[in-house]
KEVOBA-351033 format. One record per residue (C-alpha): residue number from 0; residue in three letters; y, x, z. Coordinates in steps of 0.05 Angstrom, whole numbers. Example, Ala and Ser with C-alpha at 12.3 -4.5 7.8 and 13.67 -1.06 7.14 Angstrom:
REM KEVOBA-351033
{node 0; ALA; {-90; 246; 156}}
{node 1; SER; {-21; 273; 143}}
REM end
This chain:
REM KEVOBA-351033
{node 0; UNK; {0; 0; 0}}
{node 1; UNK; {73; 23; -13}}
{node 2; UNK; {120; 21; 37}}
{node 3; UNK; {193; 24; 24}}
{node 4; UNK; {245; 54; 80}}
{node 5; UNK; {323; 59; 74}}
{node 6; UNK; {377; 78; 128}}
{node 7; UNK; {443; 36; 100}}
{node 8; UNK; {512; 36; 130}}
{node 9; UNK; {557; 7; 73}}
{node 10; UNK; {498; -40; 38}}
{node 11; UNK; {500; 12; -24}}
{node 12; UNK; {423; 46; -8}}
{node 13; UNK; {404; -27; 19}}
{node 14; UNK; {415; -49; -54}}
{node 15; UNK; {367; 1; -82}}
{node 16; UNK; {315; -9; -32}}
{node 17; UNK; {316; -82; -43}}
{node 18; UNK; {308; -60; -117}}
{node 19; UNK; {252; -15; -113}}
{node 20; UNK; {219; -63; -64}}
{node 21; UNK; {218; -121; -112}}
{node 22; UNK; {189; -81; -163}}
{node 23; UNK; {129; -72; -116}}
{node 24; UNK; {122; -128; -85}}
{node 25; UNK; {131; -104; -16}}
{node 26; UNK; {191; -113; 34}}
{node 27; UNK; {244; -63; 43}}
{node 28; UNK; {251; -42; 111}}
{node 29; UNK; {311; -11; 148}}
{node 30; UNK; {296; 47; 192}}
{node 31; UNK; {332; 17; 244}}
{node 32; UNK; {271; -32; 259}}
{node 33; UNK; {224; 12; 251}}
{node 34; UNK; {196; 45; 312}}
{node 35; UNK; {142; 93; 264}}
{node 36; UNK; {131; 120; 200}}
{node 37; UNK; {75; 68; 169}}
{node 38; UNK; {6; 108; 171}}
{node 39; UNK; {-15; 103; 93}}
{node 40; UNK; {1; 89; 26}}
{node 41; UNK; {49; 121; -16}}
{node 42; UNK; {127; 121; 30}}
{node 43; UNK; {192; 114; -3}}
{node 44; UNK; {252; 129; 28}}
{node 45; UNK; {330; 132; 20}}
{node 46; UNK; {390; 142; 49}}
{node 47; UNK; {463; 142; 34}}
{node 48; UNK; {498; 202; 33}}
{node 49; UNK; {535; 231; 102}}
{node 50; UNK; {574; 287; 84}}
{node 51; UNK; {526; 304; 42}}
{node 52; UNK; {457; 297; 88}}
{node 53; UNK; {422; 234; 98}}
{node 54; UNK; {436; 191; 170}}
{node 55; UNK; {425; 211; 226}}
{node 56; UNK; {372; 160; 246}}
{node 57; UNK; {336; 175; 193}}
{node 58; UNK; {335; 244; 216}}
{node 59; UNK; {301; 234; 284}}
{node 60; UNK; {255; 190; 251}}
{node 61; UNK; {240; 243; 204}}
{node 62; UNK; {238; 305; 258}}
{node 63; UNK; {189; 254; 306}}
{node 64; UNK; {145; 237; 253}}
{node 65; UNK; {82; 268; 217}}
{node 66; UNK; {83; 272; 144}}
{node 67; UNK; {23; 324; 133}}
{node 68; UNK; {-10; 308; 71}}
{node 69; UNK; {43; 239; 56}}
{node 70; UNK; {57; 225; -18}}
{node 71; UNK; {132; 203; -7}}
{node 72; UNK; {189; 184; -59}}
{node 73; UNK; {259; 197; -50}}
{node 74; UNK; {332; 151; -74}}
{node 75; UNK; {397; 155; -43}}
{node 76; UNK; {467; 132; -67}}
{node 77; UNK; {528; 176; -55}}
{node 78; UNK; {603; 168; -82}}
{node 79; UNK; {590; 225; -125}}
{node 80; UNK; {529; 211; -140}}
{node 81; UNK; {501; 285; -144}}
{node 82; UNK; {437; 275; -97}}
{node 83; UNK; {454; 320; -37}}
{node 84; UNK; {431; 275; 7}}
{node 85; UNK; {368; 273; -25}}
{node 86; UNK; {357; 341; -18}}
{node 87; UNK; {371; 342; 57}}
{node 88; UNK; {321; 293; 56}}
{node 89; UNK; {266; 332; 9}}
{node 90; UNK; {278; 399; 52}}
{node 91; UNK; {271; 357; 115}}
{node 92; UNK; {207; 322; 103}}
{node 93; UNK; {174; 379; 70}}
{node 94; UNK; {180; 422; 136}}
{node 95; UNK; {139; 354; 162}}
{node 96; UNK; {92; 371; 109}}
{node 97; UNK; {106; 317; 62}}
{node 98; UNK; {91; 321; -7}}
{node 99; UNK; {155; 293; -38}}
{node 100; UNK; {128; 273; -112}}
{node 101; UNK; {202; 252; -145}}
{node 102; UNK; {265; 224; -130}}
{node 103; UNK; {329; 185; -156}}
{node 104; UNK; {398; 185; -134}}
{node 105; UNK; {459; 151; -158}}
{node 106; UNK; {531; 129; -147}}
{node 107; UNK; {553; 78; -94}}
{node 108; UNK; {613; 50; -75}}
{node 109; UNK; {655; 84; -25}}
{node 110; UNK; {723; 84; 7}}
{node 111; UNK; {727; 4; -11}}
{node 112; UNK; {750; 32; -77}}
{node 113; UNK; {714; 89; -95}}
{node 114; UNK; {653; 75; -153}}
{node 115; UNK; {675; -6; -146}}
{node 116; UNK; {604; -43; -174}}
{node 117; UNK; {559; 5; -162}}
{node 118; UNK; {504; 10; -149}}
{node 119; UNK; {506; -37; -212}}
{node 120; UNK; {463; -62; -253}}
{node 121; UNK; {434; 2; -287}}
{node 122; UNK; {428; 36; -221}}
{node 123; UNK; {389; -16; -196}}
{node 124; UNK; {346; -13; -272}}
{node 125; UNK; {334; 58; -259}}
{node 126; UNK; {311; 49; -191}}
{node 127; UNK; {262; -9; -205}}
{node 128; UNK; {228; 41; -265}}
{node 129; UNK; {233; 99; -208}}
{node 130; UNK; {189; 54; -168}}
{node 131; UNK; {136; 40; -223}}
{node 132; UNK; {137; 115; -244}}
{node 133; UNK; {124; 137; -167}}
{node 134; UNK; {73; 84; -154}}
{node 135; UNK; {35; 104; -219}}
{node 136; UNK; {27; 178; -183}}
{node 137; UNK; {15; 146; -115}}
REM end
């Protein structure tokens, strides 16, 4: 079973987890009501972007949790849109001993007026054939 978790402050990351959630057929869950990492299937998981790392709850669920051996899948949404956060993220969980097989990153709005309608409509496109390309490897 995939499993699909997201840490969200402004809604932007929340969008694309909803996204790649639909695509398969699970529910999204936010990090914030979850108390551990689920035990199997292939994990996806995304954060917006905090000067340029991923939150900070996702953090100490990341540094509390096992990953040895975890297929996991990586998105995040940042107001320049350049993926640092996902890379916090990748270095992060591979010291956990994840196995981080892809990721996808985009834009999202910021500053109330920064990258106004995204994620939009492609973002969310690309993130729902993210999902299908990541499950296929799962």
């Amino acid at each position: 079973m995939n499993h699909v978790l997201y840490y969200s402050m402004t809604g932007n990351t929340k969008k694309m987890a909803t996204a790649i959630a639909g695509e398969l057929g699970v529910e999204a869950q936010s990090i914030k009501a979850v108390t551990a990492v689920p035990p199997d299937g292939l994990l996806f998981i995304g954060s917006g972007s905090y000067g340029d790392k991923h939150g900070e709850d996702l953090a100490k669920l990341i540094e509390k949790s096992d990953f040895a051996g975890r297929k996991v899948a990586l998105f995040g949404t940042s107001a320049r849109g350049e993926g640092k956060e996902v890379q916090c993220m990748a270095e992060a969980l591979k010291t956990k001993g994840a196995n981080v097989i892809g990721s996808y990153y985009t834009k999202g709005k910021a500053f109330v007026v920064v990258n106004i309608g995204h994620p939009n409509r492609a973002d969310l496109d690309g993130a729902r054939k993210f999902a299908r390309e990541m499950a296929a490897l799962g």
